[in-house]
C-alpha positions, 0 to 999 in steps of 0.5 A: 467537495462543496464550495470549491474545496473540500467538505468537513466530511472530507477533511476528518477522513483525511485526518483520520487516515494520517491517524490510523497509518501513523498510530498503527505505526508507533503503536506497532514499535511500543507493543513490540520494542518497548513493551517488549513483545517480541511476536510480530507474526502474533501481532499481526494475526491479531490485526488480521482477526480484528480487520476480518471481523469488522469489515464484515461487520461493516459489510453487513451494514451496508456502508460500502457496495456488496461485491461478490467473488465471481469464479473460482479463478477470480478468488485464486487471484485474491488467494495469490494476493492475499498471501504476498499482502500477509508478508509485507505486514509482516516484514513490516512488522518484524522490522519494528521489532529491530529498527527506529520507526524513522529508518523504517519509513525511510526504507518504505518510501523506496516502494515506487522503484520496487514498483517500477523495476517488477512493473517492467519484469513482470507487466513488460510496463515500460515508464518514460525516461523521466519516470527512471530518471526520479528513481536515482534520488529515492536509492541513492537517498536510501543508501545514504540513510542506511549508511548514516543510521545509528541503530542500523540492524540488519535483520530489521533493514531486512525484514523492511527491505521484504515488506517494502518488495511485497508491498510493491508487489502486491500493487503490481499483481493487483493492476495485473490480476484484477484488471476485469473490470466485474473482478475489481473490488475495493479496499475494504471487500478485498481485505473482507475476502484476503482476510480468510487466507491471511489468517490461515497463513498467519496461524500457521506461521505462528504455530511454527514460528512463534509458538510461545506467544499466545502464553506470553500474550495472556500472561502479559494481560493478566500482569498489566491489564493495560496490555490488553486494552493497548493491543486491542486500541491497535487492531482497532487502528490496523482496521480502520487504516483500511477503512479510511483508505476506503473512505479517502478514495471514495470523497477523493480522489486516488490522486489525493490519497497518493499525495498523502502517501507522501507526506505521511511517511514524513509526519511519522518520522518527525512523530516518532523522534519526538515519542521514542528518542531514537538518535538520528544523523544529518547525513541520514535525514538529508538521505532520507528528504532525497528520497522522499523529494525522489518520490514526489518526482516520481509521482508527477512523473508517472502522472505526466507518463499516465496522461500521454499514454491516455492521449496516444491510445485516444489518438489511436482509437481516432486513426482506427475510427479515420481509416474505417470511415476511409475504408467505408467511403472507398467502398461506397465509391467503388459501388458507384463506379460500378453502378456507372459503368 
């Protein structure tokens, strides 16, 4: 920040963000609806091979603080972590293959119910009546879409449906496994250390599950040259999702990145219809700005919610301090009257 608002620095991260996670997102749909490659699982291995790469070399430069793994328990719960982020890019990414970008956003932006719902499940996290209440409008705006979308498919509603899950859980197993604070790593050195396990997965989930793809992958670059180039352009795009993740945070704020968040998935629908075409009805658009306003409410919610958890455990820590000082003084009183008598 400088001057009372942001930096020149600040603002082209911020444009590069909505670049990456928007161009990683139509280019994910060309490569895979479009062009015609039908290999998600590949793809994704493929970004995973690219985002591995760079960020050690982006390790090795020193542009972000070396964080180590610090116990085998620690890099069990990256393990963990890993494995659950592997299925939301690949849900994501199958679902592309089947749905308009624009039902795909729409069916993402319900990742803060998922993330409340596990929060309670698994962190036994209670929200304030007003966090629930802003979760009405994000399903039931979803629904609305998903009855309304004209190229509905159910496989794809599906797949978006697992990633979005896996997405929110990844968030809720982060906030619950990672919460020492020597153990916390930022996005680009927990991508550095998933990065290995990702890619085991993937290999073999390829192997199994799309074993032609490679042949066609090489086949594809030898008929059009112009392939090749296109999905290199999106693993270099997947990777610096990631990097200006970092970087956004870091001359940000998470506040801020969470704000962007939520207009990103805007931007790229509006984006998308104009690229690819794709029909869409009133019914689904009025659906999906209910949930996108839902999410927003949730967002001030939580924010509200966060800040008067702060201040109870504040006055908490303040009645703590009181009744031991309390304790201490009536001690002392009683050694005087000791004393006295």
């Amino acid at each position: 920040m400088s001057g009372g608002g942001m930096s020149t620095f600040s603002l082209a991260m911020i444009a590069a963000w909505y670049f990456s996670n928007i161009g990683v997102i139509l280019l994910n749909k060309y490569l895979l609806s479009v062009w015609g490659f039908k290999y998600p699982i590949f793809l994704t291995m493929c970004h995973m091979i690219m985002c591995a790469f760079l960020a050690l070399c982006v390790r090795i430069s020193g542009a972000v603080p070396r964080q180590a793994i610090k116990s085998r328990r620690h890099l069990v719960k990256v393990t963990v972590l890993a494995v659950v982020f592997v299925a939301s890019v690949v849900g994501g990414n199958v679902s592309l293959r089947f749905i308009p970008v624009s039902f795909n956003q729409a069916i993402g932006a319900t990742t803060p119910f998922f993330t409340a719902v596990l929060s309670l499940f698994i962190m036994r996290e209670k929200e304030t009546l007003e966090v629930y209440l802003t979760l009405v409008p994000i399903v039931l705006g979803i629904v609305l879409a998903s009855n309304s979308e004209p190229l509905f498919h159910l496989w794809g509603f599906l797949a978006c449906f697992s990633a979005t899950f896996a997405r929110a859980l990844k968030s809720v197993l982060q906030g619950l496994l990672l919460t020492n604070e020597s153990e916390k790593l930022d996005s680009l050195n927990l991508l550095l250390y998933m990065s290995p396990v990702a890619l085991l997965v993937l290999v073999v989930a390829t192997a199994v599950m799309e074993p032609a793809a490679a042949g066609v992958f090489v086949e594809n670059c030898a008929d059009n040259p112009l392939f090749f180039w296109a999905v290199l352009l999106n693993c270099v795009i997947a990777f610096s999702v990631n990097l200006t993740n970092f970087l956004v945070t870091k001359c940000t704020s998470p506040l801020t990145l969470q704000v962007l968040g939520n207009a990103k998935g805007a931007v790229a629908v509006v984006i998308s219809i104009l690229i690819f075409k794709n029909p869409v009805s009133s019914a689904g658009m009025v659906g999906y700005t209910i949930t996108v306003l839902g999410v927003v409410f949730y967002s001030e919610a939580k924010k509200r919610s966060t800040l008067l958890k702060k201040r109870a455990e504040l006055r908490a820590v303040q009645v703590a301090h009181e009744l031991q000082e309390l304790q201490v003084q009536g001690a002392e009183h009683k050694v005087v009257m000791m004393g006295v008598q």
